[in-house]
N, CA, C and O atoms as a CHARMM CRD file, in Angstrom:
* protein
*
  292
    1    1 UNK  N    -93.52500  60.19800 144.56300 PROA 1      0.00000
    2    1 UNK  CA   -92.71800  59.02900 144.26500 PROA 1      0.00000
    3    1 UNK  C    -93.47500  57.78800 144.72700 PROA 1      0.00000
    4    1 UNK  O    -93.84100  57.59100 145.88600 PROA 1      0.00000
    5    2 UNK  N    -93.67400  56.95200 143.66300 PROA 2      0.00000
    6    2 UNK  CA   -94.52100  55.88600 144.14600 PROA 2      0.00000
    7    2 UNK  C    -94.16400  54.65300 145.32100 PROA 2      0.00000
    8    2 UNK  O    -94.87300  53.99800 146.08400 PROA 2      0.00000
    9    3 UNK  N    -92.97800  54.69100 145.09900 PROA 3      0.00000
   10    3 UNK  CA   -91.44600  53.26100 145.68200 PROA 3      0.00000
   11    3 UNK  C    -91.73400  54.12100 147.38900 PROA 3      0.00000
   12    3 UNK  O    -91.90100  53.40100 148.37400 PROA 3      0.00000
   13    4 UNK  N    -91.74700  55.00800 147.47100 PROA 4      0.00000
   14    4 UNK  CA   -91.61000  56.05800 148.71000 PROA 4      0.00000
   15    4 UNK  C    -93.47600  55.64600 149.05300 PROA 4      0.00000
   16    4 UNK  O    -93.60900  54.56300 149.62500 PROA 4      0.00000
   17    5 UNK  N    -94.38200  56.16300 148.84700 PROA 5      0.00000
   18    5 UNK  CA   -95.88200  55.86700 148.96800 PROA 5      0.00000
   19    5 UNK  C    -95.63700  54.27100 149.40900 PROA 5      0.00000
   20    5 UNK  O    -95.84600  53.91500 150.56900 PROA 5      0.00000
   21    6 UNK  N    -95.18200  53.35900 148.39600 PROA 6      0.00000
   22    6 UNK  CA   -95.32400  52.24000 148.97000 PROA 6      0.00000
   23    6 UNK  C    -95.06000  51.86900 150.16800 PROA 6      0.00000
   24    6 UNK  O    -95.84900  51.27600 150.90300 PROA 6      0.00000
   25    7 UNK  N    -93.48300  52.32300 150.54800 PROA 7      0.00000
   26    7 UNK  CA   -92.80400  52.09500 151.84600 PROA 7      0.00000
   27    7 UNK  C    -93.52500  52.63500 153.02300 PROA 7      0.00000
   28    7 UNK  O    -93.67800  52.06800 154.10400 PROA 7      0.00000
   29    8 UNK  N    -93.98000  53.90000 152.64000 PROA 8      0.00000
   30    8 UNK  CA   -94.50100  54.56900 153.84700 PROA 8      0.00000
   31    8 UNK  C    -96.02400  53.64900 154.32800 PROA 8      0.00000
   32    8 UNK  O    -96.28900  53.14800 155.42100 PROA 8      0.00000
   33    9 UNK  N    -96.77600  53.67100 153.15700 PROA 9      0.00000
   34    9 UNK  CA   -98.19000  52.95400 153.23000 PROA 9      0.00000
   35    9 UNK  C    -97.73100  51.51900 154.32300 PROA 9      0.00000
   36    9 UNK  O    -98.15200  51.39100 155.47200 PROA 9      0.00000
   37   10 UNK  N    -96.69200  50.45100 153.54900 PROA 10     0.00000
   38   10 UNK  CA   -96.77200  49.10600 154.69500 PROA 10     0.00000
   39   10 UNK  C    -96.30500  49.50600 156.15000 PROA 10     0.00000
   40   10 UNK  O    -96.72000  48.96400 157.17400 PROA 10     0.00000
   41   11 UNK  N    -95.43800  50.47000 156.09600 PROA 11     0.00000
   42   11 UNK  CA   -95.26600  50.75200 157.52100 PROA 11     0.00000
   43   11 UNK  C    -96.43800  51.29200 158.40800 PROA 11     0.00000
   44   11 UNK  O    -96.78000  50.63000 159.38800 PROA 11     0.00000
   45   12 UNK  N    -97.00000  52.34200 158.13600 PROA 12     0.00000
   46   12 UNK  CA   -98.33000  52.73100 158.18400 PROA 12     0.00000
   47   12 UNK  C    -99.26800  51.22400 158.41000 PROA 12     0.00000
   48   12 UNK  O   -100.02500  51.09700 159.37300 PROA 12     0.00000
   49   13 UNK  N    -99.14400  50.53000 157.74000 PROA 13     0.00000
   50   13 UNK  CA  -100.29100  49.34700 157.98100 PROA 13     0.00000
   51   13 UNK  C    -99.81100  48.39200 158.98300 PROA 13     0.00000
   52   13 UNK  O   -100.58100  47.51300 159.36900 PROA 13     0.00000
   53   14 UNK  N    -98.53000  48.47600 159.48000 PROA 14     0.00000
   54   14 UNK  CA   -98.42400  47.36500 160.52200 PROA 14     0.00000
   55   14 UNK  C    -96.85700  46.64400 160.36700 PROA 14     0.00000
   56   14 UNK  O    -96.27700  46.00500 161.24500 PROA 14     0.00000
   57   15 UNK  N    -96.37600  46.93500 159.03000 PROA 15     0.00000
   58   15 UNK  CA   -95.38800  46.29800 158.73900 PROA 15     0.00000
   59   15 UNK  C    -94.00600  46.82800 159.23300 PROA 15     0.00000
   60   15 UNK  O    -93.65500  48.00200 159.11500 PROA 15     0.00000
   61   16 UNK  N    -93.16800  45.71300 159.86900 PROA 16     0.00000
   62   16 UNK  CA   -91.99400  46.45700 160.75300 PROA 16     0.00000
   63   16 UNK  C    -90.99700  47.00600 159.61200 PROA 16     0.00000
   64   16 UNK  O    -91.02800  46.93000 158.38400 PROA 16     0.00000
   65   17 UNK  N    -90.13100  47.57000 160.49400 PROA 17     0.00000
   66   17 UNK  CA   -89.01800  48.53700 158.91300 PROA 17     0.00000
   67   17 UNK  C    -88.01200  47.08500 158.85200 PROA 17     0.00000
   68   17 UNK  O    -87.34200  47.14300 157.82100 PROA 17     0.00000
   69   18 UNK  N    -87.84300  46.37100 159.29800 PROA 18     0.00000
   70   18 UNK  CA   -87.27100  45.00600 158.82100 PROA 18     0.00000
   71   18 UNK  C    -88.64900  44.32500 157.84900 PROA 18     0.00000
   72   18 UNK  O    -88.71600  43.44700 156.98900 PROA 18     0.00000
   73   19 UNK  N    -88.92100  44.57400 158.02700 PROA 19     0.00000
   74   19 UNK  CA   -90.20700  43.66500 156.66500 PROA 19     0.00000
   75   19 UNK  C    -90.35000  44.62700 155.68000 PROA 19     0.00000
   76   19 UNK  O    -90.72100  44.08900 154.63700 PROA 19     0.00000
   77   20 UNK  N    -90.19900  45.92300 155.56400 PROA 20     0.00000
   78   20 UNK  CA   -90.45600  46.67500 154.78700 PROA 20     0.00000
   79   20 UNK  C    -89.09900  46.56300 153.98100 PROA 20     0.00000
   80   20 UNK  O    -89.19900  46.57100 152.75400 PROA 20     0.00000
   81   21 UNK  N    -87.90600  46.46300 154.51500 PROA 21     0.00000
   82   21 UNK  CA   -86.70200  46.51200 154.18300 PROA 21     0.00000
   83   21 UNK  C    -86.78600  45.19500 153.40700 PROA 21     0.00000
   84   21 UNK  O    -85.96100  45.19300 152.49400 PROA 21     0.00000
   85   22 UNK  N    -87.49700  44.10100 153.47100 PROA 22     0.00000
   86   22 UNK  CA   -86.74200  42.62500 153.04600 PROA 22     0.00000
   87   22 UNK  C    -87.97300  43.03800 151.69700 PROA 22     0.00000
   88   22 UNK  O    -87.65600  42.83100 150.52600 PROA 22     0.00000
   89   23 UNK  N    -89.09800  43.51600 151.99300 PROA 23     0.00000
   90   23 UNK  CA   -90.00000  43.75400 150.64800 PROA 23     0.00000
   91   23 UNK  C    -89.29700  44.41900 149.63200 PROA 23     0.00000
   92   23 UNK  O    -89.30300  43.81700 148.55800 PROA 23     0.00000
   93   24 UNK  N    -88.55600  45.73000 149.66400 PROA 24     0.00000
   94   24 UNK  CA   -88.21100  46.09300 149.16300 PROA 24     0.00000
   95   24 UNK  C    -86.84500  46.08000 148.26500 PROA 24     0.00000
   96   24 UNK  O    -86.45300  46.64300 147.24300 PROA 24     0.00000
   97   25 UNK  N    -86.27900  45.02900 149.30200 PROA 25     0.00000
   98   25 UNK  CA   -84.98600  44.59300 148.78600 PROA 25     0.00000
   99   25 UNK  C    -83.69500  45.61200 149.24800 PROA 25     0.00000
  100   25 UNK  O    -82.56500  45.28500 148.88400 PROA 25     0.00000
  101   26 UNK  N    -83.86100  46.70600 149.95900 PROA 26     0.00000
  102   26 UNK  CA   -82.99200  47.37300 150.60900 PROA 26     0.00000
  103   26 UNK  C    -82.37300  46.55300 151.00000 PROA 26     0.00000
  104   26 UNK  O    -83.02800  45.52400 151.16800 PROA 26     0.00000
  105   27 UNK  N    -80.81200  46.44500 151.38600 PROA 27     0.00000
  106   27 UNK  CA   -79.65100  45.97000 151.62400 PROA 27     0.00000
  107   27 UNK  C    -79.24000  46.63700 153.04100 PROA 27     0.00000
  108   27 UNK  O    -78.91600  45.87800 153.95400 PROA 27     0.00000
  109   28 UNK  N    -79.24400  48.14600 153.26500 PROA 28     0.00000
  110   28 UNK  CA   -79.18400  48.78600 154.29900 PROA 28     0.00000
  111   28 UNK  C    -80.47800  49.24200 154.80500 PROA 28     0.00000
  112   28 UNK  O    -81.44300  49.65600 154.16300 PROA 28     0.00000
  113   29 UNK  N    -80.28000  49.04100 156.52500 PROA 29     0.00000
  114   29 UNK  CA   -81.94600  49.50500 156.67300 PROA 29     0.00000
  115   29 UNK  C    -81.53000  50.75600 157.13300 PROA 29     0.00000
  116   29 UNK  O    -82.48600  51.03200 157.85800 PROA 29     0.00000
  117   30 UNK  N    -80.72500  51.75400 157.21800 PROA 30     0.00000
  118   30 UNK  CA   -80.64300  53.60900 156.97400 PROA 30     0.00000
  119   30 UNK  C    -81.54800  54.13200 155.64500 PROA 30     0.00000
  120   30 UNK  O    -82.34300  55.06900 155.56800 PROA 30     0.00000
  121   31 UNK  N    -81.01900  52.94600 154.42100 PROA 31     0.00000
  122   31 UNK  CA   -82.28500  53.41200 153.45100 PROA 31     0.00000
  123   31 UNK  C    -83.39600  53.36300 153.48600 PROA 31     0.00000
  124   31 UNK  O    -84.04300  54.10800 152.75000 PROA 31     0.00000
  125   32 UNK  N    -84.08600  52.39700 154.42400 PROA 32     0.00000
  126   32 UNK  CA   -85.69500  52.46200 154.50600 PROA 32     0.00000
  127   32 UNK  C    -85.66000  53.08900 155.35900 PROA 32     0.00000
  128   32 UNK  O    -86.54200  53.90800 155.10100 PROA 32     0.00000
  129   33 UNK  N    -85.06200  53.47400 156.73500 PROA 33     0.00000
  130   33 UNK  CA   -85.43300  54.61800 157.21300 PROA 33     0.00000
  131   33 UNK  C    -85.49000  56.06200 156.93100 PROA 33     0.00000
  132   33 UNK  O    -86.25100  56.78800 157.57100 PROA 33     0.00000
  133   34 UNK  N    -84.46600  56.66200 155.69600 PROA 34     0.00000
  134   34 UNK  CA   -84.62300  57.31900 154.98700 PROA 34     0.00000
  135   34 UNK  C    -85.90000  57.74400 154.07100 PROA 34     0.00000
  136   34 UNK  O    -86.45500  58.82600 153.88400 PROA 34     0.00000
  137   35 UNK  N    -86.11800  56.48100 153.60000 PROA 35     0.00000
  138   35 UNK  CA   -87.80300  57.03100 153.05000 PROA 35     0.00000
  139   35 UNK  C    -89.05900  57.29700 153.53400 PROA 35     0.00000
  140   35 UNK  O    -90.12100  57.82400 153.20400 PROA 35     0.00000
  141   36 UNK  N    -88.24500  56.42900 154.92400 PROA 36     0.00000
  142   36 UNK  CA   -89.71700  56.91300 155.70100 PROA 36     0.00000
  143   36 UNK  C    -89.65500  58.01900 156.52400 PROA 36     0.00000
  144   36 UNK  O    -90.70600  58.55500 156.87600 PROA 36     0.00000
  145   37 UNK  N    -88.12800  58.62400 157.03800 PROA 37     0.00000
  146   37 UNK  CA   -87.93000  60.16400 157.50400 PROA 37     0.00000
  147   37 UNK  C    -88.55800  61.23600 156.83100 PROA 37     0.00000
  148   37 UNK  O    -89.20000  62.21900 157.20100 PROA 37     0.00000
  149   38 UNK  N    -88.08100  60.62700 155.38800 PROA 38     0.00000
  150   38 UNK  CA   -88.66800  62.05500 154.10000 PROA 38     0.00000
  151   38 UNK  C    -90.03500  61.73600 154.06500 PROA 38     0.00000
  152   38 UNK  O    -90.57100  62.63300 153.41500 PROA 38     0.00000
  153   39 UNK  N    -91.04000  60.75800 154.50300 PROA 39     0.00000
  154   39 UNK  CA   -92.38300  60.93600 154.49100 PROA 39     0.00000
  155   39 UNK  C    -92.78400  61.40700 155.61100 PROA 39     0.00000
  156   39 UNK  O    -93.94300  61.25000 155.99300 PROA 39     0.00000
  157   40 UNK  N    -91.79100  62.11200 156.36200 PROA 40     0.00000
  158   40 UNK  CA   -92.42200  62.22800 157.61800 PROA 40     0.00000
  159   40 UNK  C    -92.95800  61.03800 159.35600 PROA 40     0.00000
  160   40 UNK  O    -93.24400  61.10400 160.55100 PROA 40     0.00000
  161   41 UNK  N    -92.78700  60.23300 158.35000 PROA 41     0.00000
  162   41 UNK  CA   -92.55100  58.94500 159.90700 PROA 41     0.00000
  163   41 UNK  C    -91.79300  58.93300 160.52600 PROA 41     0.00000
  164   41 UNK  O    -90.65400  58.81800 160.07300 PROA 41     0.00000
  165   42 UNK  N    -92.03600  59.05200 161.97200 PROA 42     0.00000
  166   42 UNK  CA   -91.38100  59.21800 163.34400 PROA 42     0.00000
  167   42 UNK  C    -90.89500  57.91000 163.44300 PROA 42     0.00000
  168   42 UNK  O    -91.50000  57.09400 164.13900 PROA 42     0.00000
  169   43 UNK  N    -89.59100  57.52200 162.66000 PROA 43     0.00000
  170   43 UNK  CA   -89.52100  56.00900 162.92700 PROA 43     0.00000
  171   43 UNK  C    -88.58400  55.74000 164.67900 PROA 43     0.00000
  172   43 UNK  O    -88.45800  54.65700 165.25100 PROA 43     0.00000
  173   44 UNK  N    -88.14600  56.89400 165.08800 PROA 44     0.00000
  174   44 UNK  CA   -87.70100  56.79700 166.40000 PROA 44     0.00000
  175   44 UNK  C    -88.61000  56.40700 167.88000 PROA 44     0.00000
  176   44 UNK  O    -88.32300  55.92200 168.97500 PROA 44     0.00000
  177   45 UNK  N    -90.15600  57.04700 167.04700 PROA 45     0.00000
  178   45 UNK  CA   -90.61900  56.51100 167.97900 PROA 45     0.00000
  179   45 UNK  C    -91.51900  55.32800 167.80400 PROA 45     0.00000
  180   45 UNK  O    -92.52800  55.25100 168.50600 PROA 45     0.00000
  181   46 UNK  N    -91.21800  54.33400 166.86500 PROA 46     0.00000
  182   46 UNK  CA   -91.03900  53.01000 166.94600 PROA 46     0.00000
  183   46 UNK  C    -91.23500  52.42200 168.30200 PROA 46     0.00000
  184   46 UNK  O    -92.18300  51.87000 168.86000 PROA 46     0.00000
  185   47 UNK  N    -89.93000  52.75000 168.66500 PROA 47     0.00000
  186   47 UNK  CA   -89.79600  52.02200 170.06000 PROA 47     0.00000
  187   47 UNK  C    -90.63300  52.01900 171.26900 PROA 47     0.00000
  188   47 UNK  O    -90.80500  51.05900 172.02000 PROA 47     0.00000
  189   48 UNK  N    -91.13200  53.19500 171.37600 PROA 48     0.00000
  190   48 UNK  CA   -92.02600  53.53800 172.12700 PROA 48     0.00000
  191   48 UNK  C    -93.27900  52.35200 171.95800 PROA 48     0.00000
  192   48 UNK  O    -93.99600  52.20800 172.94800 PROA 48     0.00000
  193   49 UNK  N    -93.49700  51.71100 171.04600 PROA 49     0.00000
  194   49 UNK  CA   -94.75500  51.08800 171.43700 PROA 49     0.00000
  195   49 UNK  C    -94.06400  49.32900 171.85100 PROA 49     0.00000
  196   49 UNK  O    -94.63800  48.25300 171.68500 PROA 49     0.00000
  197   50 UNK  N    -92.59400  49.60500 172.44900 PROA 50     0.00000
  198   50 UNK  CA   -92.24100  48.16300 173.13800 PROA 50     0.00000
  199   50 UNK  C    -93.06300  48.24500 174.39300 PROA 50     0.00000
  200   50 UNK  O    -93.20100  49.27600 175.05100 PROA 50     0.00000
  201   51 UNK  N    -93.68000  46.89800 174.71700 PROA 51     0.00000
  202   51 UNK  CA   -94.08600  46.77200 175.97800 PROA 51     0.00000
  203   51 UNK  C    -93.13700  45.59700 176.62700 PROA 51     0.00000
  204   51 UNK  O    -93.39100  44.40300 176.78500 PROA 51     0.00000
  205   52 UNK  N    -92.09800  46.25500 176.91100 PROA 52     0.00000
  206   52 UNK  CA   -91.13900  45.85500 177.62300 PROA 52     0.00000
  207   52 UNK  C    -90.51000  46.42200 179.03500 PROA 52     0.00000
  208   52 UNK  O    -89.81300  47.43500 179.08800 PROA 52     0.00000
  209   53 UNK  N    -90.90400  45.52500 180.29200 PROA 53     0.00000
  210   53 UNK  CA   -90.50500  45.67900 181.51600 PROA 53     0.00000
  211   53 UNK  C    -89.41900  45.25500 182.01400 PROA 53     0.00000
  212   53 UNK  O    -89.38200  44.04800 181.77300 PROA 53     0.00000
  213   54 UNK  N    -88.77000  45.47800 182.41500 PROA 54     0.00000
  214   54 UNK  CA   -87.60200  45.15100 183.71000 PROA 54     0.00000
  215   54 UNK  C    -87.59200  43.84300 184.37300 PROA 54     0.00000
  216   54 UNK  O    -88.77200  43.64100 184.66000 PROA 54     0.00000
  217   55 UNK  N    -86.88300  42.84000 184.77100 PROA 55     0.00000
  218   55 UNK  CA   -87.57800  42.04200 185.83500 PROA 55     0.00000
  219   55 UNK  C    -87.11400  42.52800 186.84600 PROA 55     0.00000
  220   55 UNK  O    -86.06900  43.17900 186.82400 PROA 55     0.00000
  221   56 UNK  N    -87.89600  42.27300 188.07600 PROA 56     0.00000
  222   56 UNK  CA   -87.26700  43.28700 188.88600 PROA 56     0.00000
  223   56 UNK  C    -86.38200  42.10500 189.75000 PROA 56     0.00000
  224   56 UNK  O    -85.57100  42.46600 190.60300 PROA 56     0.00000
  225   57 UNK  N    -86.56200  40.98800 189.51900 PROA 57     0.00000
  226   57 UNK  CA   -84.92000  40.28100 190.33600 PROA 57     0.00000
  227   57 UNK  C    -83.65000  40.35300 189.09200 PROA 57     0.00000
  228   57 UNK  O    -83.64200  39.73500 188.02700 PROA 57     0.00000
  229   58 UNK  N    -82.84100  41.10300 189.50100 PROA 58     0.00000
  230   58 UNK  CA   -81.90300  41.35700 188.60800 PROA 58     0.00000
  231   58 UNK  C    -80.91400  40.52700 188.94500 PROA 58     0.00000
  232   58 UNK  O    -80.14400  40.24500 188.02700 PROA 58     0.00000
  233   59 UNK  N    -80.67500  39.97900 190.15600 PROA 59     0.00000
  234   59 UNK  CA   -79.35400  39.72900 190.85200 PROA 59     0.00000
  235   59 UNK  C    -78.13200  38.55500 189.75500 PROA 59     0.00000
  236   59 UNK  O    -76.91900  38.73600 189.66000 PROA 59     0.00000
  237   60 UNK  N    -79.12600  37.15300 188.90500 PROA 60     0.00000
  238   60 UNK  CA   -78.44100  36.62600 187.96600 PROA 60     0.00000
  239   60 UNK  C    -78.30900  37.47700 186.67300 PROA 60     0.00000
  240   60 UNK  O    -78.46400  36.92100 185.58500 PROA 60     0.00000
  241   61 UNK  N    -78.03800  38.76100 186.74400 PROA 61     0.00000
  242   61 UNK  CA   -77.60500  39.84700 185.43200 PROA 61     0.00000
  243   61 UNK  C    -76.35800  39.57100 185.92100 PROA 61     0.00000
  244   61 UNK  O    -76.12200  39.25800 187.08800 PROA 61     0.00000
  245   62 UNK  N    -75.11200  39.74600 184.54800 PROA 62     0.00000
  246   62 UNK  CA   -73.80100  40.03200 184.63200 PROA 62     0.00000
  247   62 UNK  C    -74.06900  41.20700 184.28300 PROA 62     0.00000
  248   62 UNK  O    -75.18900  41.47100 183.84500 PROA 62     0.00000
  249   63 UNK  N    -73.28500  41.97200 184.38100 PROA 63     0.00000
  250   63 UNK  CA   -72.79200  43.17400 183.60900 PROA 63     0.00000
  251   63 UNK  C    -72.28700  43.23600 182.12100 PROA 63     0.00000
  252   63 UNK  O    -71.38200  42.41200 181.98900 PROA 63     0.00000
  253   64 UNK  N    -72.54200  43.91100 180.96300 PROA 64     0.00000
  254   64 UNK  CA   -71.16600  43.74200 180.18200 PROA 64     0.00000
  255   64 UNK  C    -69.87400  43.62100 180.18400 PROA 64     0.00000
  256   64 UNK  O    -69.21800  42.95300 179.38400 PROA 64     0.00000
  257   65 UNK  N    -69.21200  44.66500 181.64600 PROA 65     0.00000
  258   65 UNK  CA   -67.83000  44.55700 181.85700 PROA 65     0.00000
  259   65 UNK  C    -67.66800  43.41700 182.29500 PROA 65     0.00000
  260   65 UNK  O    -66.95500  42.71100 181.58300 PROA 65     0.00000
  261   66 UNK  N    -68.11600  42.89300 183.33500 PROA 66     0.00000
  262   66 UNK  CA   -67.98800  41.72000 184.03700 PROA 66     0.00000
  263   66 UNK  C    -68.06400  40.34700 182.73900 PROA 66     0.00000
  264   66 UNK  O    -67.16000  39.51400 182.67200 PROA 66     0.00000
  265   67 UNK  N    -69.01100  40.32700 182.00300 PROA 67     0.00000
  266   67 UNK  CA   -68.60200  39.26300 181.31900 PROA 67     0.00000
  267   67 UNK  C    -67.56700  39.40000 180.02700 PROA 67     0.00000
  268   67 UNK  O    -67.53300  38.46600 179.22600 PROA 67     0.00000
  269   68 UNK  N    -66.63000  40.69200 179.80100 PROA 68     0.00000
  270   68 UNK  CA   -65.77500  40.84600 178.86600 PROA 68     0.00000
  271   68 UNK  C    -64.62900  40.09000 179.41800 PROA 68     0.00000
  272   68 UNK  O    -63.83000  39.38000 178.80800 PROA 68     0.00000
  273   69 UNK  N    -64.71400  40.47800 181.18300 PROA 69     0.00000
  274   69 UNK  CA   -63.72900  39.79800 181.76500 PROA 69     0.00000
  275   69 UNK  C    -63.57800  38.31100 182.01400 PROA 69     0.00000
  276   69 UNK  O    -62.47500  37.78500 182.16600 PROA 69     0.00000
  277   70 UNK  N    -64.40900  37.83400 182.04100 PROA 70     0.00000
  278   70 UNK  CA   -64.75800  36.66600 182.21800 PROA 70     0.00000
  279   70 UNK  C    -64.78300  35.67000 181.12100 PROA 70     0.00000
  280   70 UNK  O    -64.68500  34.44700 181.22900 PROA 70     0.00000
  281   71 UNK  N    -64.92600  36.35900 180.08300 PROA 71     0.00000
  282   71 UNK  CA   -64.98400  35.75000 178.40500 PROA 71     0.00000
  283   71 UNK  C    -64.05700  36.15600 177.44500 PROA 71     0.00000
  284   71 UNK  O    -63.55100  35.53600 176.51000 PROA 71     0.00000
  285   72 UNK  N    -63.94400  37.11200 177.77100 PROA 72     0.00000
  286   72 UNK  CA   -62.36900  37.64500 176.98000 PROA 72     0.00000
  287   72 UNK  C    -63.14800  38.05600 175.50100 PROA 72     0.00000
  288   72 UNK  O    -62.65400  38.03500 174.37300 PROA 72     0.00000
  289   73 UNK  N    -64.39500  38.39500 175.86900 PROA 73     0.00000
  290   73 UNK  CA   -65.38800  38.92500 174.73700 PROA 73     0.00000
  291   73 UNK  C    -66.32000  40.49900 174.39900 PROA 73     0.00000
  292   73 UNK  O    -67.03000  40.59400 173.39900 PROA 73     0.00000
């Protein structure tokens, strides 16, 4: 399937599954992850290449609960 080759190829080259999704015109991004499951792309481990740390002074963090209460949100 060529539409499937395509999707898989830009992801493969660098392109995020939100850019692949807006190329393609997908509406839901379950469908571009779908084409790229059936090609075999590990799109779960995506994430894995965040280089994202912690800060380690946490103390100005709210909580979620704490600010539902606080915001009524």
């Amino acid at each position: 399937d060529l539409r499937a080759t395509f999707i898989t190829q830009l992801f493969k080259d660098g392109a995020s599954i939100a850019e692949v999704q807006a190329v393609v015109g997908h509406t839901d991004l379950k469908t571009t992850q779908r084409y790229l499951r059936l090609a075999g792309v590990d799109v779960k481990g995506v994430t894995d290449k965040l280089n994202f740390t912690m800060p380690s002074d946490v103390d100005n963090v709210i909580s979620l609960r704490d600010r539902m209460e606080i915001f009524g949100t």
